[in-house]
C-alpha positions as CSV (number, residue, x, y, z in Angstrom):
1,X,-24.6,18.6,7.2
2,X,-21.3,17.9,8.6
3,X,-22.2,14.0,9.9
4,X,-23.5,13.3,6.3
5,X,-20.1,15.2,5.1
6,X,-18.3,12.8,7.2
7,X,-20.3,9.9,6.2
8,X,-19.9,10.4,2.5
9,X,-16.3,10.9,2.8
10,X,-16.1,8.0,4.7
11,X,-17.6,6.0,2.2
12,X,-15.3,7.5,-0.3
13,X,-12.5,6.6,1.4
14,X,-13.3,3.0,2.1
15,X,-14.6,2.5,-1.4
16,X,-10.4,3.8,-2.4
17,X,-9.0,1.4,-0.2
18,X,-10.9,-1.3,-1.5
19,X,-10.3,-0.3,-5.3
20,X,-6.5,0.0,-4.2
21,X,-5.8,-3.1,-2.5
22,X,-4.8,-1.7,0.9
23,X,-7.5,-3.9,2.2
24,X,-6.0,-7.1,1.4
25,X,-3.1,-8.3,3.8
26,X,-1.3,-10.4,1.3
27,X,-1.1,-7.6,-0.8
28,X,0.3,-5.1,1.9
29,X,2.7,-7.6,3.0
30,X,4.0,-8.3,-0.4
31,X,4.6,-4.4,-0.3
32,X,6.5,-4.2,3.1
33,X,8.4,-7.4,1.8
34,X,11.1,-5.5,0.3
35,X,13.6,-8.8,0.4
36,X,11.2,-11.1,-1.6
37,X,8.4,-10.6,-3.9
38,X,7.4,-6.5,-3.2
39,X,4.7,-5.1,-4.6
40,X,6.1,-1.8,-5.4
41,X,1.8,-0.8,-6.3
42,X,0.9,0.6,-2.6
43,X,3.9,2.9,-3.1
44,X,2.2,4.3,-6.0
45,X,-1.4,5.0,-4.2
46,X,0.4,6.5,-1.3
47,X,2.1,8.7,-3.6
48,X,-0.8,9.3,-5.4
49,X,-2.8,9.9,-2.1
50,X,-0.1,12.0,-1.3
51,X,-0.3,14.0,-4.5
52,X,-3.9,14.6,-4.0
53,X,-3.8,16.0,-0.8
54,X,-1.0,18.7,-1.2
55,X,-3.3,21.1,-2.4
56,X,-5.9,20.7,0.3
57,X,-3.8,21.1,3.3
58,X,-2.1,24.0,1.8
59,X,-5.0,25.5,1.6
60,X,-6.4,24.3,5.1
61,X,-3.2,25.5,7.3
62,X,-3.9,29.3,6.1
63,X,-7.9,28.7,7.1
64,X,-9.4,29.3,10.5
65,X,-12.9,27.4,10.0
66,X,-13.8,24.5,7.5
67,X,-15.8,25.1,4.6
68,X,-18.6,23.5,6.8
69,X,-18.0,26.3,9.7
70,X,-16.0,23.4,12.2
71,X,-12.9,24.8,13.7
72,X,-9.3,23.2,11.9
73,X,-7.5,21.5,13.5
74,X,-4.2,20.6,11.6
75,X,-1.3,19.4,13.8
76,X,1.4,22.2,13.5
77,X,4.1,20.2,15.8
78,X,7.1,19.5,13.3
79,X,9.1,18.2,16.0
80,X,10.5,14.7,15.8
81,X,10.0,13.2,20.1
82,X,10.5,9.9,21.4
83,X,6.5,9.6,21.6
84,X,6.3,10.1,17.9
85,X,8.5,7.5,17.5
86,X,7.3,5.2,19.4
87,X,3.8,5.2,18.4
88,X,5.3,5.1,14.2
89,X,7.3,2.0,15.3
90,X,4.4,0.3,17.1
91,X,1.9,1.0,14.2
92,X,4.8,0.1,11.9
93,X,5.1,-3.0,13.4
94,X,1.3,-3.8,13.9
95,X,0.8,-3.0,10.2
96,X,4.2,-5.5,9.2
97,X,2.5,-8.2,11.2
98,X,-1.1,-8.5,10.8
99,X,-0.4,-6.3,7.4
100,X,-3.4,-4.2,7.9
101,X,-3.5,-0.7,9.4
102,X,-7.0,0.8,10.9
103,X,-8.7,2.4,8.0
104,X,-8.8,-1.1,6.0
105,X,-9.5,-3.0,9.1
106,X,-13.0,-1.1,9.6
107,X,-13.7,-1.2,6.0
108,X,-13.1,-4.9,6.1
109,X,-15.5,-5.4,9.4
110,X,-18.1,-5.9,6.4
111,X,-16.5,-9.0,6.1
112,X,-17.2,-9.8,9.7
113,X,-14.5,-12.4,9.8
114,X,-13.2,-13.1,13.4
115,X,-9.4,-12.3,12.5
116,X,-10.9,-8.9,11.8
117,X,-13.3,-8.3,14.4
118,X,-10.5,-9.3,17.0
119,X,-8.1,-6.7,15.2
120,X,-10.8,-3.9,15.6
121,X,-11.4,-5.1,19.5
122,X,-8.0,-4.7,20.3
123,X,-7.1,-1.5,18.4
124,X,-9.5,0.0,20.1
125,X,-8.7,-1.7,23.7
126,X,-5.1,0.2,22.8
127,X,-6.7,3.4,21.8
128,X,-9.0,3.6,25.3
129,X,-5.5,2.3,27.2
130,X,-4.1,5.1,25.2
131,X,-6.3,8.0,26.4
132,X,-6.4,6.6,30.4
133,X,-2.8,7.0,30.2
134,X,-2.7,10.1,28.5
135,X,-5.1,11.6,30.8
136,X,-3.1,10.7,34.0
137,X,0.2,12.2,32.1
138,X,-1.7,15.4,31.5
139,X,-2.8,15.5,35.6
């Protein structure tokens, strides 16, 4: 029950960032490009994204177990560290340049065009360099 959980509220999720736009790069960029033409419409699905979850993760912080029995695990850490940083400026960055972020690049692997597939490849390349390095920090 909780993979087909997963699944459908995957598919919910890809199907809202299709209907939204955050799947097209021209549109992202036109959002981030606050000195020319913006797009100020991605603010207002983040917002309402935003909006929507409040009441869930309220709720979630005061449970021990998921409705579906899995243990929560909501990050708790409200301290600002250089890591944080980092990682926000390099995914910043990533998403100002190719103007697509992770969720939108998987949902857009449908498309299978090569721009995309190479995109996926490395974002996960730097997610696997990510957890080698973390492990040997953690040693």
């Amino acid at each position: 029950m909780t993979k087909l959980s997963a699944l459908i509220a995957g598919l919910i999720f890809g199907l809202g960032l299709l209907l939204a736009g955050m799947a097209n790069p021209a549109k992202v960029l036109a959002f981030l490009d606050l000195a020319g033409a913006w797009d100020p419409s991605l603010a207002l699905v983040m917002g309402g994204a935003i909006a929507v979850a409040v009441i869930p993760l309220n709720w979630a912080r005061k449970k021990k177990l998921s409705l579906l029995g899995a243990r929560m695990q909501i990050p708790m850490n409200r301290e600002l560290d250089p890591r944080l940083i980092g990682g926000s400026l390099v995914f910043g960055v990533g998403w100002g340049v190719a103007g697509i972020c992770p969720g939108p690049a998987v949902v857009l692997l449908l498309t299978a065009h090569w721009q995309i597939i190479v995109f996926v490849l490395a974002m996960l390349a730097g997610m696997y360099l990510f957890s080698v390095l973390e492990s040997r920090r953690t040693c």
